[in-house]
Backbone as numpy.savetxt, mean C-alpha at the origin, in Angstrom:
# Nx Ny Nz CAx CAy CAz Cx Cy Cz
1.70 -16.69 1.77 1.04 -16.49 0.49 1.80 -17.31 -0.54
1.03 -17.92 -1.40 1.46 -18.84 -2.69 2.07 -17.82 -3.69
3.32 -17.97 -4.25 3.98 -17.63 -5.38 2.44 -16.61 -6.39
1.95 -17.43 -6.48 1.28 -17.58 -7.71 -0.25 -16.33 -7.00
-0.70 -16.33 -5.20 -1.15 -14.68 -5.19 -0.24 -14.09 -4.97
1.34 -13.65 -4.95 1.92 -12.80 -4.82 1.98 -12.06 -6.30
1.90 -13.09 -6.77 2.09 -12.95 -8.96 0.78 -11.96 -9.04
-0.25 -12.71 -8.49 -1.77 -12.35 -9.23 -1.37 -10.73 -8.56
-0.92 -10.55 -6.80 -1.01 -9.40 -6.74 -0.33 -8.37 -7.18
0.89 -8.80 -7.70 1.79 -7.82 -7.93 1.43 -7.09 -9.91
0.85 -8.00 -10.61 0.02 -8.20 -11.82 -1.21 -6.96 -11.34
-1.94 -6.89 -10.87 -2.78 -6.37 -10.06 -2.18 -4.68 -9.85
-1.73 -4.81 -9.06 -0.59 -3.54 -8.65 -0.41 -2.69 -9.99
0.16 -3.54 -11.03 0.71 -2.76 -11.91 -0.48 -2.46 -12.99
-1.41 -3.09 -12.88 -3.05 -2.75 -13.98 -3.07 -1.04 -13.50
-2.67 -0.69 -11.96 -2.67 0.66 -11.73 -2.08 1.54 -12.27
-1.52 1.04 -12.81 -0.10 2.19 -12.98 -0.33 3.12 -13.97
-0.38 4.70 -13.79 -0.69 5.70 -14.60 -2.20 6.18 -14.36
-2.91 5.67 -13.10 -3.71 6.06 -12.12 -3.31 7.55 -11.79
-4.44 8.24 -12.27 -4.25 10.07 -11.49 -4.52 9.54 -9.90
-3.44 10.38 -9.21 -3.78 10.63 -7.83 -4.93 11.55 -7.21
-6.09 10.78 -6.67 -7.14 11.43 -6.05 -7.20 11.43 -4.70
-6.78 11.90 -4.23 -7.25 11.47 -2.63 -8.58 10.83 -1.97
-8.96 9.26 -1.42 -9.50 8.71 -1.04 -10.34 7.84 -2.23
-9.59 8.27 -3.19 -10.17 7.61 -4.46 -9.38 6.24 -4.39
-10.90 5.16 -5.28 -9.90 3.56 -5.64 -10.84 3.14 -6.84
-10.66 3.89 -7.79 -11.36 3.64 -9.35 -9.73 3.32 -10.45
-9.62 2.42 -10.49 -8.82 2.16 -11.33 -8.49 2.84 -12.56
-7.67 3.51 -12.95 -7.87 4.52 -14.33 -8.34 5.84 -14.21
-9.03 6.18 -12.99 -9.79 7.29 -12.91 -9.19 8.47 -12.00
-8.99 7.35 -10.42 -7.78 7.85 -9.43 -8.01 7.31 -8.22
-7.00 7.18 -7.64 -6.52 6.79 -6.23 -5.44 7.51 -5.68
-5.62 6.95 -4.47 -4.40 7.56 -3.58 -3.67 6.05 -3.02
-3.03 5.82 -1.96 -2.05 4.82 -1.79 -2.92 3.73 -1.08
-3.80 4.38 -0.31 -4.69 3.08 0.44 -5.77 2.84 -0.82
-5.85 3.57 -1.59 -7.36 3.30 -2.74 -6.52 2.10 -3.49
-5.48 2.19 -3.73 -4.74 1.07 -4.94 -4.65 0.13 -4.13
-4.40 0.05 -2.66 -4.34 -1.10 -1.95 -5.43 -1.69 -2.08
-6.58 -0.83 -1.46 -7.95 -1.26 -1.95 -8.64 -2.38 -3.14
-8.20 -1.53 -4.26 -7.89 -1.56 -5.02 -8.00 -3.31 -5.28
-6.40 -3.99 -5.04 -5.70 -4.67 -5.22 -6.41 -5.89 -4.50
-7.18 -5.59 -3.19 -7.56 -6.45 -2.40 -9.39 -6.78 -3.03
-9.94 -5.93 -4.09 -10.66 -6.44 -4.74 -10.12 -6.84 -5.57
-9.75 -7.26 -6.84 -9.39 -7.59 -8.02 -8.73 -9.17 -7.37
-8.03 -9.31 -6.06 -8.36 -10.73 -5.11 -9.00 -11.32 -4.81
-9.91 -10.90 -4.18 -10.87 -11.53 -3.03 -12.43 -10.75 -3.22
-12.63 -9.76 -4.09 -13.78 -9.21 -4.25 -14.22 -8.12 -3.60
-15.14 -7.94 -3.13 -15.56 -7.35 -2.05 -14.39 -6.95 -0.21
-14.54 -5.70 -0.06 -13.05 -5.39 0.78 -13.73 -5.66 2.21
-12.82 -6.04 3.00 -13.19 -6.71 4.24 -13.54 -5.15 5.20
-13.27 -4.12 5.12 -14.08 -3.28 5.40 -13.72 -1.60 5.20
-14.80 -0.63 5.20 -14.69 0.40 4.81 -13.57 1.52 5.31
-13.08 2.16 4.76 -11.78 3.02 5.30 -12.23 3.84 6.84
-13.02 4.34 5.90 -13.72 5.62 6.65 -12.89 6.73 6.51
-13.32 7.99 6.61 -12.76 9.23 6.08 -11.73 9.61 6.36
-10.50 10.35 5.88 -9.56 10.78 6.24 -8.96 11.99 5.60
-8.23 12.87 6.39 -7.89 14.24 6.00 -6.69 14.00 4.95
-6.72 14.50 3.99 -5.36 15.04 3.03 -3.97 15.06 4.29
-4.11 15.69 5.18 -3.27 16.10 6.06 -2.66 15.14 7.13
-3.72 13.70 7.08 -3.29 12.94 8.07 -2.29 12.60 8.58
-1.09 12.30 7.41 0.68 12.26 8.02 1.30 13.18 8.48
0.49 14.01 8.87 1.11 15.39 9.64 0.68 15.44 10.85
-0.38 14.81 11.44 -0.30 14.44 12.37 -0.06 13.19 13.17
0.18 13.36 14.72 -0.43 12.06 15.46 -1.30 11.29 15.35
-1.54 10.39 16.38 -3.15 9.70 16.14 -2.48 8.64 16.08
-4.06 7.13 16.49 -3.97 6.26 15.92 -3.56 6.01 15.02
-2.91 4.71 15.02 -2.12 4.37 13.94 -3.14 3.30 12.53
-4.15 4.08 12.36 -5.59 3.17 11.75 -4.85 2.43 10.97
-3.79 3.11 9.55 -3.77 1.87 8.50 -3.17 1.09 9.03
-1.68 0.87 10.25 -1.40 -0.10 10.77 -2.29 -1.04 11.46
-3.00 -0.75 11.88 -3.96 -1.70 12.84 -4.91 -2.17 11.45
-5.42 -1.86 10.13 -6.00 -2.20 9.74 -5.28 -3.31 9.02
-4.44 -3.19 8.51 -3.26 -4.18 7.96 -3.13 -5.19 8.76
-3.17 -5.09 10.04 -2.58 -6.10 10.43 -3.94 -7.34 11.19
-5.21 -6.26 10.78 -6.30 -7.38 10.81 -6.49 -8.29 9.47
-6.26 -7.84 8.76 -6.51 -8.14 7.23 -4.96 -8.92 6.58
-4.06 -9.27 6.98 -3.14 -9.14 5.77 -2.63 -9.73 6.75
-1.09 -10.29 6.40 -0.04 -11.51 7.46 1.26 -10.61 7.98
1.26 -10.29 8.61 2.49 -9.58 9.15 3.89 -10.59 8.90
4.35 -9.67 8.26 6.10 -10.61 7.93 7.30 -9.38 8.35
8.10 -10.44 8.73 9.64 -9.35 8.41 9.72 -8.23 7.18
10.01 -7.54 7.64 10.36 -6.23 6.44 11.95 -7.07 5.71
12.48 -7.90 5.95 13.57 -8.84 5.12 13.44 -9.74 4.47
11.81 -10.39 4.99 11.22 -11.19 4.28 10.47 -10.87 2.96
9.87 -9.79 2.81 9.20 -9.01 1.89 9.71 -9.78 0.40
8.65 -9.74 -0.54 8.95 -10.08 -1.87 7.85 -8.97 -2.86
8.69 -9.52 -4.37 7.03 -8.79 -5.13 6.00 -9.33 -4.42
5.11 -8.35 -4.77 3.31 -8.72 -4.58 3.12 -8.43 -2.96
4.03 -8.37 -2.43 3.70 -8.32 -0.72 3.79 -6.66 -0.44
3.33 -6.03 0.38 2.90 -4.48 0.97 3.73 -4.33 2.72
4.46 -3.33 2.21 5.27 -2.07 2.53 4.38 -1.24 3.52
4.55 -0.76 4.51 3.47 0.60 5.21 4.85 1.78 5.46
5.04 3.31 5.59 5.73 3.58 6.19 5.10 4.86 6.43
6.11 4.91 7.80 5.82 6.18 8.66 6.75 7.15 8.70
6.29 8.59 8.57 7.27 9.45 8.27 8.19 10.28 9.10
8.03 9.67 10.88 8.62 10.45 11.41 7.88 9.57 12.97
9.27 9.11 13.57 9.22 8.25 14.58 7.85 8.65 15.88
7.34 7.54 15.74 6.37 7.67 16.74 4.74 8.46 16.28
5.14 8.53 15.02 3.79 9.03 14.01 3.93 7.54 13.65
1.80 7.77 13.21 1.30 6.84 13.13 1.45 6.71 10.99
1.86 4.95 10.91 1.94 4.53 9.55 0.73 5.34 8.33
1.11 6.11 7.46 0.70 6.63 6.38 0.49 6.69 5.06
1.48 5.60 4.54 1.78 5.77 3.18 2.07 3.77 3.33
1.34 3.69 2.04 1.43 2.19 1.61 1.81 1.77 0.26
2.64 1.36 0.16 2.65 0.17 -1.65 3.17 -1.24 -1.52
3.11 -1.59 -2.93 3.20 -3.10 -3.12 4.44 -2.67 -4.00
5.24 -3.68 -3.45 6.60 -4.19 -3.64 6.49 -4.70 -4.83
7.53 -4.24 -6.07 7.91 -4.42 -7.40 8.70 -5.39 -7.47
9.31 -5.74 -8.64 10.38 -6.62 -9.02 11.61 -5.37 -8.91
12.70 -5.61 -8.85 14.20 -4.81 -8.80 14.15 -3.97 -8.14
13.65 -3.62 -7.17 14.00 -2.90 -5.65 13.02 -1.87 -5.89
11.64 -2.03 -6.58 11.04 -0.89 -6.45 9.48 -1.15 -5.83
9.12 0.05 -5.79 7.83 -0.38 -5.16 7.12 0.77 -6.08
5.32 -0.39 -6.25 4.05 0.33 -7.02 3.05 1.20 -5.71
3.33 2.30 -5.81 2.49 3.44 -5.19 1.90 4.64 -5.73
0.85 5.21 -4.87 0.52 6.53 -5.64 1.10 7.78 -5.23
1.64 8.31 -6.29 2.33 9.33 -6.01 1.75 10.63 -5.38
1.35 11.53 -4.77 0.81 12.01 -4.37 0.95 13.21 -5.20
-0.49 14.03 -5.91 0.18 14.85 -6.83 0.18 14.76 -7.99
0.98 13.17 -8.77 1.25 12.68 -9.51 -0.21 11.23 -10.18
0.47 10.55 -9.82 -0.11 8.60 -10.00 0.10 7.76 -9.67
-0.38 7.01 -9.94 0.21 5.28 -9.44 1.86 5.26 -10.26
3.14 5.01 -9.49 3.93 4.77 -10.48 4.57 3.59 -9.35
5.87 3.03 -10.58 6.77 2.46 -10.08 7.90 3.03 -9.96
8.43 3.17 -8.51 9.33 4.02 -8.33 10.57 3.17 -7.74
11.80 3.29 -8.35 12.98 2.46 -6.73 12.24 3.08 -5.45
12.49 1.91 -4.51 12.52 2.59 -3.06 13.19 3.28 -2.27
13.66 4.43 -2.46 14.75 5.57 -1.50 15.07 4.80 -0.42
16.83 5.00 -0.07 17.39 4.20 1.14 16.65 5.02 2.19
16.30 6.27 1.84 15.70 7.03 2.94 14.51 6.59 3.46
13.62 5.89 2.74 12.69 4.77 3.06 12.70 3.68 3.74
13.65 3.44 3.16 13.88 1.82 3.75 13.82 1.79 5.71
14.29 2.70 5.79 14.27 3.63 7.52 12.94 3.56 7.75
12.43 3.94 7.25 10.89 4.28 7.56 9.69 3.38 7.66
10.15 2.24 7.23 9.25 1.17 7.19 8.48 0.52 8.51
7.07 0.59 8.33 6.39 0.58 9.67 5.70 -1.04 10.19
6.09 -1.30 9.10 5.34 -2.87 8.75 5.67 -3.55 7.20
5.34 -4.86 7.44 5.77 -5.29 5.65 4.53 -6.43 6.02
3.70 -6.98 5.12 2.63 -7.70 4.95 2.83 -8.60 3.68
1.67 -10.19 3.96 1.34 -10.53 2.70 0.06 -10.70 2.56
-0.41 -10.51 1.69 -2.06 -10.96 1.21 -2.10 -12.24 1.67
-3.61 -12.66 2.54 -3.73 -13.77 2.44 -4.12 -15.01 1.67
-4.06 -16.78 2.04 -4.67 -17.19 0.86 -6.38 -17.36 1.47
């Protein structure tokens, strides 16, 4: 990805910020959850999203299962090193080894990352070292 969509996306990312958390929501201002802002992000790019989520429980990181948002990420988006990662590029993590990837944001400037808080909103938060463990994948938007 060019400097300049990592800029547009990470610019993008932060138009979210102060987003109420809705679950399965991706209305900018209104509410989202962590895949809706991704969503989100991948219109305000490219337009129209390369394809529909399809439904999912509040509860999903509590269980097993396919690992959908990983496999969907990695049709859509460039798989990179989690060392390689910069602003504007997307984070996946999983909360407990051998559970399937759950929780997504886009990587901030100064060690933080733009996600929806669950509960809360879209914020910018540092990334917990306890995270950094958890990381299931790291991506870039394509050009």
């Amino acid at each position: 990805m060019s400097d300049r969509t990592r800029e547009t996306a990470l610019a993008a990312a932060r138009g979210w910020l102060g987003t109420p958390y809705r679950h399965q929501g991706s209305a900018r201002g209104i509410g989202c959850d962590c895949l809706g802002l991704l969503r989100g992000v991948w219109r305000e790019l490219y337009g129209i999203e390369p394809e529909a989520p399809g439904a999912y429980a509040e509860t999903w990181s509590l269980r097993a299962g396919p690992d959908r948002l990983l496999c969907a990420a990695e049709r859509h988006l460039r798989p990179i090193e989690a060392s390689a990662a910069r602003p504007g590029d997307v984070l996946l993590f999983r909360w407990r080894r051998g559970a399937p990837a759950t929780h997504c944001a886009v990587i901030d400037e100064g060690g933080r990352i733009i996600h929806a808080y669950q509960g809360a909103a879209v914020v910018s938060t540092a990334l917990p070292r306890g995270w950094q463990g958890r990381i299931a994948g790291a991506f870039r938007f394509p050009e």
